[in-house]
C-alpha positions in Angstrom: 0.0 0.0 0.0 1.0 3.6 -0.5 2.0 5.7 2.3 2.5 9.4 0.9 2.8 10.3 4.6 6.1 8.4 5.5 7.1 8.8 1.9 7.2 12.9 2.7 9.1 11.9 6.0 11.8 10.0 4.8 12.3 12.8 1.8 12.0 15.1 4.6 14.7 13.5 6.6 16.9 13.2 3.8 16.9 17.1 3.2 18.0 17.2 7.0 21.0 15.3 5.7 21.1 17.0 2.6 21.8 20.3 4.3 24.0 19.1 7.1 26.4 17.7 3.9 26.2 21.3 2.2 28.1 22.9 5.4 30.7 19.7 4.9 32.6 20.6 2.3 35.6 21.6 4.3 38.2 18.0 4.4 40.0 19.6 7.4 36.9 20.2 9.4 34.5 17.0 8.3 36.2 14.1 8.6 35.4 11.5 5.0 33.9 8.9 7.2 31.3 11.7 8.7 30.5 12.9 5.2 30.1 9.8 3.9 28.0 8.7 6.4 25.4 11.6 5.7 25.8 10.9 1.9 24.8 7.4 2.8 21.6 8.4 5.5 20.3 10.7 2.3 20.4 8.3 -0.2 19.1 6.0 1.9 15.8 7.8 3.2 15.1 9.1 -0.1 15.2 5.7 -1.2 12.7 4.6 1.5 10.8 7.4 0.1 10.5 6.5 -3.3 9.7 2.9 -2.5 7.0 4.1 0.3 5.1 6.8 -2.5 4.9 3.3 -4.6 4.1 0.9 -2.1 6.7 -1.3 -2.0 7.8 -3.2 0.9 11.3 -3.2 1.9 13.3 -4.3 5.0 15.0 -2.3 8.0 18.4 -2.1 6.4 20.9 -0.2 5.5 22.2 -1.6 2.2 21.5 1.3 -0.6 22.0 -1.4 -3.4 19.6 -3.6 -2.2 17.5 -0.9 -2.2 18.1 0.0 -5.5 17.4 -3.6 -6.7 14.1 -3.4 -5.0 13.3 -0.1 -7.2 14.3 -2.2 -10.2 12.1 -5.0 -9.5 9.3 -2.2 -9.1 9.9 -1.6 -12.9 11.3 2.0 -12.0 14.5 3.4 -13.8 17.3 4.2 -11.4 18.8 7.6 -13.0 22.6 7.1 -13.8 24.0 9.8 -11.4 22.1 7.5 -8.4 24.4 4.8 -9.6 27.5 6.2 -8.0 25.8 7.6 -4.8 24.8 3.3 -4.1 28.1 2.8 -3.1 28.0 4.6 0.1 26.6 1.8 1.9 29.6 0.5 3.7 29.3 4.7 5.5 26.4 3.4 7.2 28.4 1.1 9.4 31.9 -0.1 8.1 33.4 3.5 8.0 31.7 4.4 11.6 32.9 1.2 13.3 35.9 0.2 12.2 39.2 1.9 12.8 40.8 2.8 9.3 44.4 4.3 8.6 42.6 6.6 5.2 40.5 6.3 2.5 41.5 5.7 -1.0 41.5 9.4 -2.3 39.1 12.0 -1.3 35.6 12.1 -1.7 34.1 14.5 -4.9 32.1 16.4 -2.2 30.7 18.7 -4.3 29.8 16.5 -6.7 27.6 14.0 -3.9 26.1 16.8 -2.8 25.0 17.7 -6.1 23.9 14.2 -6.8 22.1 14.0 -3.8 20.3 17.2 -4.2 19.3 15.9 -7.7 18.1 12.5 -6.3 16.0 14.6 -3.9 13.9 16.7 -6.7 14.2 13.1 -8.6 12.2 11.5 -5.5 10.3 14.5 -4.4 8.4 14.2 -8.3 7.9 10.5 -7.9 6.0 11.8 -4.8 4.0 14.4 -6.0 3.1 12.3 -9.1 1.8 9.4 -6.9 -0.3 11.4 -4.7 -2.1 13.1 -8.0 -3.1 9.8 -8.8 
């Protein structure tokens, strides 16, 4: 069943998250594993989001990729700049957990920000769209 109410929370949530990475730009001051994380809490309430506005089921995890899959399987298109944004799951828990030396190179913080600000309008139609239905 459709639920346009928790659909509007979870987008709602994820422009929480969506703001907070806009004042993270800053390397020295925002650590990659703290970014990361809130790239990976947007993505993955406005995944929730999408899924609730079309009544799809899903599980309490954290995973964006399965997720994703679940969208697909709903017989929606995944737009190709989410693509790169689904591999922030390990954020969610590896990065916040487990002690690491450094990442691999920096994170394009402008560009997830970007992205995640287009996946919000992206979910924010499917929304809108559902409830005029």
């Amino acid at each position: 069943m459709k639920d346009p109410e928790q659909a509007g929370n979870f987008l709602s949530t994820a422009a929480r998250d969506h703001r907070a990475l806009c004042g993270m730009e800053d390397p020295e001051v925002f650590s990659a594993e703290i970014f990361g994380f809130h790239v990976q809490q947007a993505v993955e309430k406005a995944l929730k989001a999408w899924l609730c506005s079309l009544g799809v089921p899903f599980p309490r995890t954290h995973d964006l990729d399965e997720l994703g899959v679940l969208l697909e399987e709903a017989g929606e298109e995944i737009p190709e700049f989410l693509h790169a944004l689904l591999e922030f799951t390990d954020f969610a828990v590896t990065f916040r957990y487990e002690a690491f030396a450094d990442l691999e190179g920096d994170i394009d913080r402008r560009g997830c920000i970007d992205a995640v600000g287009r996946l919000l309008q992206h979910v924010q139609r499917i929304i809108a769209q559902s409830n005029n239905q």
